[in-house]
C-alpha positions as CSV (number, residue, x, y, z in Angstrom):
1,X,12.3,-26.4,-8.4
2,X,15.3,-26.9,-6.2
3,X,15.3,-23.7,-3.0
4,X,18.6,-22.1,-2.6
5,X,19.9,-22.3,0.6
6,X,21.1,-19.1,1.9
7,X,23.4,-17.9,5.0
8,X,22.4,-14.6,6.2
9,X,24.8,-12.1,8.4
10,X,23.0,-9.9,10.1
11,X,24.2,-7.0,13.1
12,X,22.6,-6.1,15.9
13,X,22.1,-2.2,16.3
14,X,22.2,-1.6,20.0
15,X,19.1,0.6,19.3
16,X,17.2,-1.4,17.1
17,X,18.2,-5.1,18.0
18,X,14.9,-5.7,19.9
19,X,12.3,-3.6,18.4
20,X,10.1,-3.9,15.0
21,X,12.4,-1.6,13.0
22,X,15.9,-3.2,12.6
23,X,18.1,-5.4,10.3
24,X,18.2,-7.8,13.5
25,X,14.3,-8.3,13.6
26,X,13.5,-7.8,9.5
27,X,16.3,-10.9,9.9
28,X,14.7,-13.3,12.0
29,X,11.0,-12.3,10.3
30,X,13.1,-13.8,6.9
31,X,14.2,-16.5,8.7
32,X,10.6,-17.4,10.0
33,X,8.3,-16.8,6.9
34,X,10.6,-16.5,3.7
35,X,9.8,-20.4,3.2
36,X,13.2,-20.8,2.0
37,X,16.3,-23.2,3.7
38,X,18.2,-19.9,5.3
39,X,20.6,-19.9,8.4
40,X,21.4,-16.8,10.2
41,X,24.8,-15.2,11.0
42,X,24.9,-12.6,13.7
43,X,28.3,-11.4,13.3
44,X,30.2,-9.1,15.6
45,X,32.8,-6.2,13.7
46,X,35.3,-8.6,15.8
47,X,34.8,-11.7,14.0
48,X,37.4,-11.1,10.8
49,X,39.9,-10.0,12.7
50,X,39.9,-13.4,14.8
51,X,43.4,-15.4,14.5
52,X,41.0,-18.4,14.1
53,X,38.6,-16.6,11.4
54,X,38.9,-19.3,8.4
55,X,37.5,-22.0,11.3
56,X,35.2,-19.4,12.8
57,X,33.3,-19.0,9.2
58,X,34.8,-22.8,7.6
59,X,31.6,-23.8,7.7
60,X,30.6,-21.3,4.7
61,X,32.7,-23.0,2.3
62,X,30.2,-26.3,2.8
63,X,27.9,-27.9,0.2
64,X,25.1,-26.7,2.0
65,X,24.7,-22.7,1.5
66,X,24.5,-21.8,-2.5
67,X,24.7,-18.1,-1.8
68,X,25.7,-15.7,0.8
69,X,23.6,-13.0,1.9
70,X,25.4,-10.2,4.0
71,X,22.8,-7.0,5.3
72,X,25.0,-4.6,6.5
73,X,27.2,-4.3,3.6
74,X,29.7,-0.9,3.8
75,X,27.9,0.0,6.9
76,X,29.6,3.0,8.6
77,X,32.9,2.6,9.4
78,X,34.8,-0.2,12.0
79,X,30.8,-1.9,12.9
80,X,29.4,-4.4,11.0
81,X,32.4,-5.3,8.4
82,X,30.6,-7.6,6.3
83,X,32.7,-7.0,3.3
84,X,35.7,-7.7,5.2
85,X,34.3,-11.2,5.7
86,X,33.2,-10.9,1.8
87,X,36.7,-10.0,0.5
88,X,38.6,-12.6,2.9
89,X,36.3,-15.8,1.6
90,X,36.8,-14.2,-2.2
91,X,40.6,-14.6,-0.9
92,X,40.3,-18.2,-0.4
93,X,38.6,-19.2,-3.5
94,X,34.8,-19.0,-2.3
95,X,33.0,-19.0,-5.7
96,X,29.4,-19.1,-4.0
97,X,27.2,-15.9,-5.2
98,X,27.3,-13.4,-2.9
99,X,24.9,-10.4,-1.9
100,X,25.4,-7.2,-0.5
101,X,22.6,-4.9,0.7
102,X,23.3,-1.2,1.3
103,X,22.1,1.3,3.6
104,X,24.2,3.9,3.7
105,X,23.8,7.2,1.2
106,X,26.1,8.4,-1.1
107,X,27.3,10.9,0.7
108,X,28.1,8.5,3.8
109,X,29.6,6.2,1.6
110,X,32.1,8.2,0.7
111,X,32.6,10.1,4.0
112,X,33.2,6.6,5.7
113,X,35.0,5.3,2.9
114,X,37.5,5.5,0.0
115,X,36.5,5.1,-3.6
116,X,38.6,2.5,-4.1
117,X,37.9,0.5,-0.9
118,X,34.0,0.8,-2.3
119,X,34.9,-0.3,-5.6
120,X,37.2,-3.4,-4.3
121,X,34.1,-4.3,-1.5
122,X,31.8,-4.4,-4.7
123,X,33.5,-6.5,-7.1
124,X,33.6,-9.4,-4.4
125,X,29.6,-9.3,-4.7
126,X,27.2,-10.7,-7.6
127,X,24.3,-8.8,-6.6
128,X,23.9,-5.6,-4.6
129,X,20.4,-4.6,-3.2
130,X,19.5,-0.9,-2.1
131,X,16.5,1.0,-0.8
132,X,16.5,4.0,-3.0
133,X,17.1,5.5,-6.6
134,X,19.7,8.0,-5.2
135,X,21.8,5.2,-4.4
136,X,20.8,3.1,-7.5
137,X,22.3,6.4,-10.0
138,X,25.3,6.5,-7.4
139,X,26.0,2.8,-8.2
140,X,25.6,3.4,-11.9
141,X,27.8,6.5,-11.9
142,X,30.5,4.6,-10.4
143,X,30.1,1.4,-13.0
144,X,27.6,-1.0,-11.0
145,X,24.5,-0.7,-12.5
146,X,24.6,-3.9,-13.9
147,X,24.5,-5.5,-10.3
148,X,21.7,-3.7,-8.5
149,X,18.5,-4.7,-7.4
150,X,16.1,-2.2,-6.1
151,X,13.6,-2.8,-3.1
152,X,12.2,-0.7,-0.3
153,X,12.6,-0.4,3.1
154,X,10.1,-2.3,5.2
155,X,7.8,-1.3,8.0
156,X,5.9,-3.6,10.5
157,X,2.3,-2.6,9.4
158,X,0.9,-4.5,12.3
159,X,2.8,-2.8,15.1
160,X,3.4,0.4,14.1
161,X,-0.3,2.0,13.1
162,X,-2.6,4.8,14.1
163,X,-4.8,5.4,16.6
164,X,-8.1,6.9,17.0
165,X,-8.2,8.8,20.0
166,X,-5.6,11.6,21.0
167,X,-4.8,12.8,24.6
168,X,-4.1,16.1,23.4
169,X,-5.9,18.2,21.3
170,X,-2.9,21.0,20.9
171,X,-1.1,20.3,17.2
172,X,2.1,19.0,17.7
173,X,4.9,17.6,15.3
174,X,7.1,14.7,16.0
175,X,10.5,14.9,14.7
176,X,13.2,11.8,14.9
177,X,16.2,9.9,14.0
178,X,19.6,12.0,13.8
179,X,21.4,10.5,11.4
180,X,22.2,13.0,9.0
181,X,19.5,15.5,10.2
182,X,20.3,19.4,10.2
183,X,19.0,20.2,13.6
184,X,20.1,24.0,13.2
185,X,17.6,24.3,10.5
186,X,15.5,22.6,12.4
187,X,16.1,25.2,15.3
188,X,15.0,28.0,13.2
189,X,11.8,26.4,11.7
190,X,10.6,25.7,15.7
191,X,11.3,29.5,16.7
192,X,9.1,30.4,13.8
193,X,6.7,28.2,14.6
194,X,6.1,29.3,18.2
195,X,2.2,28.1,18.6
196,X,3.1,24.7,17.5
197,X,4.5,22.1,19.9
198,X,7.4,20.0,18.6
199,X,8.2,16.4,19.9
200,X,11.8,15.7,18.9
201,X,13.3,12.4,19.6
202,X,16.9,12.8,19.5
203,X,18.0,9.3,20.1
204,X,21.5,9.3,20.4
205,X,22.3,13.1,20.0
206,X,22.5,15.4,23.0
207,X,20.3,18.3,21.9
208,X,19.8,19.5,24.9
209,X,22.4,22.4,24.6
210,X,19.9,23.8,21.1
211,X,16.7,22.8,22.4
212,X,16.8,22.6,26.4
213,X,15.1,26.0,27.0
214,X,12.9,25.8,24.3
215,X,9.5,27.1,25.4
216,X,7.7,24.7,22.7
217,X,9.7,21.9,22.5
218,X,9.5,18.3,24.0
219,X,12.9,17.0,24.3
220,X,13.6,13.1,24.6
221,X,17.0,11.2,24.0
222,X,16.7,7.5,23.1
223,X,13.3,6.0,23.9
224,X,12.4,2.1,24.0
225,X,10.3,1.5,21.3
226,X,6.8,1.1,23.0
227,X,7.1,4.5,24.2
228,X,8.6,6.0,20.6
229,X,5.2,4.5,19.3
230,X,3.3,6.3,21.8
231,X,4.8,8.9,20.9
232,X,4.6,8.5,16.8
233,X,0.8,8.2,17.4
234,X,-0.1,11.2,19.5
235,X,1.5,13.2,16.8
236,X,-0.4,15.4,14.0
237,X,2.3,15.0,11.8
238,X,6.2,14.0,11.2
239,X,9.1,16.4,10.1
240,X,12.4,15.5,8.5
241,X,14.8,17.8,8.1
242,X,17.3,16.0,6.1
243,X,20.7,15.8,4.0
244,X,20.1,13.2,2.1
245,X,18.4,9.7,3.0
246,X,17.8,6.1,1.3
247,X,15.0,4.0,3.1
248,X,14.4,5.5,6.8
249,X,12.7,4.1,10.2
250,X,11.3,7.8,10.8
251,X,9.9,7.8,7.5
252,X,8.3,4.5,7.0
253,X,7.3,4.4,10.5
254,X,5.5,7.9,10.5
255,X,4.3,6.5,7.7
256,X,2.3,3.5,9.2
257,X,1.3,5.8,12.3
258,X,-0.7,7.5,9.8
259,X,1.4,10.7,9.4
260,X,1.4,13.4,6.9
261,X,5.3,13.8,6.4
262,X,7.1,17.2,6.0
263,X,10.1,16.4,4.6
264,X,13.3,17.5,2.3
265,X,13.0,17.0,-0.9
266,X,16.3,15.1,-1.5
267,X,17.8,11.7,-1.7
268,X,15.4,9.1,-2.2
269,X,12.5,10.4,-0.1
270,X,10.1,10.5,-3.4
271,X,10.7,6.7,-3.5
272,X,8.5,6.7,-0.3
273,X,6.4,9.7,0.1
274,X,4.5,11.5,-2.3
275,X,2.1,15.0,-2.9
276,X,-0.4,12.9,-1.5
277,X,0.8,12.0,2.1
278,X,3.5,14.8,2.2
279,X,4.8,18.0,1.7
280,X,8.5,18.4,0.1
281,X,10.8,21.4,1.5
282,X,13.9,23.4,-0.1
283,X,14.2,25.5,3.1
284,X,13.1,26.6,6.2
285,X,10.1,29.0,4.8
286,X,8.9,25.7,3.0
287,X,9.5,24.0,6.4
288,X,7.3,26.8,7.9
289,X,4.7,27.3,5.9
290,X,4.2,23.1,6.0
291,X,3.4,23.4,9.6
292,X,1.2,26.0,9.4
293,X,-0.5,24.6,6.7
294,X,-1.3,21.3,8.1
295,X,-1.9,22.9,11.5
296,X,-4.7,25.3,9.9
297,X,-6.1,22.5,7.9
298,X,-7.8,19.8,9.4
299,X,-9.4,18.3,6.2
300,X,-5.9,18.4,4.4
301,X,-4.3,16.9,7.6
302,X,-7.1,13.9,7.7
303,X,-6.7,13.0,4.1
304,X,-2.9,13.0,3.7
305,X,-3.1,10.7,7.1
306,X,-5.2,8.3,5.4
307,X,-2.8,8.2,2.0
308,X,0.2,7.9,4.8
309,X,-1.4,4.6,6.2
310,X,-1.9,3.5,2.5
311,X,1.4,3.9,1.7
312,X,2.7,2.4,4.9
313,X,0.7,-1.0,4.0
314,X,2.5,-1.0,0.6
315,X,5.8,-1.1,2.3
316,X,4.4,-3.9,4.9
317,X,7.1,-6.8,6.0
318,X,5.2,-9.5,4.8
319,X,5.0,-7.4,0.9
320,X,9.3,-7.1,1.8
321,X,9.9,-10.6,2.7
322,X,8.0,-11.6,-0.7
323,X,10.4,-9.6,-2.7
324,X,13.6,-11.3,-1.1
325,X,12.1,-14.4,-1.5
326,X,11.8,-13.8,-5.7
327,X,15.0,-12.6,-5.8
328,X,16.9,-15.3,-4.3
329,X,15.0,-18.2,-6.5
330,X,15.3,-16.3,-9.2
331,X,19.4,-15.6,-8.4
332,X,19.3,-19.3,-7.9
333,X,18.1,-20.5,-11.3
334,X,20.1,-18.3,-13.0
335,X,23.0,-19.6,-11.4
């Protein structure tokens, strides 16, 4: 069997590039344990606009990649720009299969994007890999089906786990990420919550303005990842308050730290949590009443922990980096 030699583009996420949850790290992991030639691209939004772009990437056109592997494909607007470097080597006559995986939602997508800038991006690629069903029927409503591949998003099992012990016996929720995350709702489900303490990790977002004088709220901006751990950990349990969502750090993380998730019911979120480690909300009473049911039940609380954990292993990096390394050989003898 002959391996196919792959050239990977990757982006660094200013806050993800060093830590266990990112497209930078998930990269390098392939690069280390796929078993499989691959050579590693980490290419700035910049690069394609470069006067000297065809000799920045000539070396792509060589005998020695047989397919192209881009991981930030249609990534919010003006950052990564992978399918710019897609569409320009389809330009020139590049006939090697390409890949495209995609993180962003449907919604996003189209909020960053024209349909016809979408549509163009995908006909340059062979094969499109997602993390979720939503975006799999988006794909298929728009006439892609036929190219996508379905996976999940990983999770470093090893770093991010439970612990045994808890400095604090008071219940308190973690809540993080804000990427498309309704923190007014979110607002309304703390002040009716008033017993509970809530940890919210804001990264980016300055909540300080909602949630600065909030008598039962922790408030923390962006947090290196040791400490976000900490953090993840110490909880009793995870809240999402969502728009939509694909695969999600907050999710599969909370997930290995052994948390039972409260979560919106929408976008692909059944694709990684289920009745048995998590509780799906409509609105804010369902939000509510999550809370204070987990808060009130300790047995309940215990046993979706320990289907959390389970599920978390399921998604591990080593059971991802198998998957990839399927579907490239099998791309490759099909070829």
């Amino acid at each position: 069997m002959v391996l196919p030699r792959i050239k990977a583009f990757y982006y660094e996420w200013p806050g993800t590039k060093d830590n266990h949850a990112g497209m930078a790290y998930f990269a390098k992991r392939l690069k280390k344990d796929i078993g499989l030639p691959i050579s590693l691209v980490c290419n700035s939004p910049r690069d394609y606009k470069k006067i000297n772009f065809s000799k920045h990437y000539a070396r792509l056109t060589m005998p020695w990649t047989d397919c192209l592997f881009f991981k930030e494909y249609l990534s919010p607007i003006g950052i990564a720009c992978q399918e710019n470097v897609a569409l320009r080597l389809r330009q020139w006559g590049v006939k090697k299969p390409m890949t495209g995986l995609m993180h962003l939602p449907e919604s996003l997508l189209l909020k960053n994007y024209k349909l016809e800038y979408i549509r163009s991006s995908l006909d340059a690629l062979d094969h499109i890999i997602v993390y979720g069903s939503s975006l799999t029927r988006f794909l298929e409503k728009i006439g892609y089906g036929h190219k996508v591949k379905e996976t999940f998003h990983y999770v470093d099992s090893d770093y991010y786990h439970p612990v045994t012990t808890k400095k604090d016996k008071i219940f308190n929720v973690i809540f993080c990420g804000f990427l498309l995350r309704n923190v007014d709702i979110l607002k309304q489900i703390v002040e009716q919550c008033p017993k509970i303490t809530f940890q919210i990790c804001g990264g980016i977002a300055d909540l300080k303005a909602l949630f600065g004088n909030t008598v039962n709220v922790k408030l923390y901006g962006y947090l290196p990842e040791d400490e976000l751990l900490e953090k993840l950990q110490q909880a009793d349990a995870s809240i999402s308050v969502m728009e939509d969502t694909i695969g999600s750090n907050a999710i599969v993380c909370g997930l290995a730290c052994g948390l039972p998730q409260i979560v919106s019911d929408v976008g692909s979120i059944r694709d990684y949590c289920s009745e048995e480690n998590s509780i799906f909300c409509k609105n804010v009473d369902d939000f509510v009443k999550a809370v204070q049911l987990l808060s009130q039940n300790k047995d309940l609380c215990h046993q979706m922990k320990l289907s959390a954990r389970q599920r978390a292993e399921e998604l591990s990096i080593s059971k991802s980096i198998d998957w990839f390394k399927n579907f490239f050989i099998n791309i490759n003898e099909k070829k």
